[in-house]
C-alpha positions as CSV (number, residue, x, y, z in Angstrom):
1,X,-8.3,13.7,-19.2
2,X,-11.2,14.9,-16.9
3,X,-11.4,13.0,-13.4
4,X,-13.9,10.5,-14.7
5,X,-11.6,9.2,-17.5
6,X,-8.9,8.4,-15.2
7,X,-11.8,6.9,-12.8
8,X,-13.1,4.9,-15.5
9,X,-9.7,3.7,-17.0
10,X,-8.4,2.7,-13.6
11,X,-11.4,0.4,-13.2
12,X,-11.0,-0.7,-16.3
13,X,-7.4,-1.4,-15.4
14,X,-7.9,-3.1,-12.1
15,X,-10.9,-5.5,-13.4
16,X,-8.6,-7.0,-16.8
17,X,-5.6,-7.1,-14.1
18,X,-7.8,-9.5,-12.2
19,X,-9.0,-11.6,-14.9
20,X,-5.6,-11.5,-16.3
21,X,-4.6,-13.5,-12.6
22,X,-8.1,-15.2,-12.7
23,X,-7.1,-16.7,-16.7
24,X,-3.3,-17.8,-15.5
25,X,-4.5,-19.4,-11.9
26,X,-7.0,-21.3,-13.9
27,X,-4.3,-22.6,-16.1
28,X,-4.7,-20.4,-18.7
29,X,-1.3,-19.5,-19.2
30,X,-1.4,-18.2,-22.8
31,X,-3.8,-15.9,-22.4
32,X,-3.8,-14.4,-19.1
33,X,0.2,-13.3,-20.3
34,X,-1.4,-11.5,-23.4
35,X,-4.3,-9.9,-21.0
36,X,-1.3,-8.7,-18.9
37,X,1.2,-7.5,-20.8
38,X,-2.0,-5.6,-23.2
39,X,-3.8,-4.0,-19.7
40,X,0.3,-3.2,-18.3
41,X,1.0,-1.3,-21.6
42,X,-3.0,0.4,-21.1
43,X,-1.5,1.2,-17.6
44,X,1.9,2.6,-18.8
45,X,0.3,4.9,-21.7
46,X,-2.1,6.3,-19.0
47,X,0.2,7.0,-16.5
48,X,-1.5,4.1,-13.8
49,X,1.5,2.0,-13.8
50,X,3.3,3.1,-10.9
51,X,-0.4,3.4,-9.0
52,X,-0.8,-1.0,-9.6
53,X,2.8,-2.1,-9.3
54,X,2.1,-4.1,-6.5
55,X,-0.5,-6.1,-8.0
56,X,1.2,-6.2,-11.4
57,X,4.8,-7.8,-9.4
58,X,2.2,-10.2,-8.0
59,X,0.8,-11.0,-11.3
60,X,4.5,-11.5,-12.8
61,X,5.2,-13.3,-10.1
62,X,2.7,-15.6,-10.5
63,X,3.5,-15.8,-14.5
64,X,7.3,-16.9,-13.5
65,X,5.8,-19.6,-10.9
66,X,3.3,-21.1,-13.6
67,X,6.5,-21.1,-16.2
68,X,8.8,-23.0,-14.0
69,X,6.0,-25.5,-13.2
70,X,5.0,-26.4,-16.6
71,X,8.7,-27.0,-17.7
72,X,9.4,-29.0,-15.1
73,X,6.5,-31.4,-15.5
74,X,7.2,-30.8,-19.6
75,X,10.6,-32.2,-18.4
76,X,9.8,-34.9,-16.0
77,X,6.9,-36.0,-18.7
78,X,9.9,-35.7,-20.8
79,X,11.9,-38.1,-18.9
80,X,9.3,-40.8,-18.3
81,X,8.7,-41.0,-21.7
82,X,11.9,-41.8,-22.5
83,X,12.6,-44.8,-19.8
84,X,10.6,-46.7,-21.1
């Protein structure tokens, strides 16, 4: 891979990280997971991984805090629901 390629794939890499963290803040759940774990395997075939592990622990990060909230208000909808 000449210099360019890895140029080009790294953009390509950082821009679908950020939407991937753009799609999940906006409540997008679903799809920003499948963005990230699609651009994470990208990164891991072309040897960028270990370059964007920061941002991609923030992004997982993220994920887990965006699961825990939606089962807890899945749960407290849950419970409501069932009082009365």
């Amino acid at each position: 891979m000449s210099t360019e390629d890895v140029v080009g794939k790294a953009r390509d890499v950082i821009t679908k990280l950020r939407t991937a963290e753009a799609l999940i803040r906006s409540g997008k759940l679903d799809d920003g997971v499948r963005l990230f774990n699609e651009v994470t395997k990208e990164a891991r075939e072309t040897g960028l991984f270990d370059n964007y592990i920061a941002i991609i622990r923030k992004i997982r990060r993220l994920i887990k805090e965006s699961q825990l909230k939606q089962s807890k208000a899945s749960k407290a909808e849950a419970k409501s629901s069932g009082e009365t």
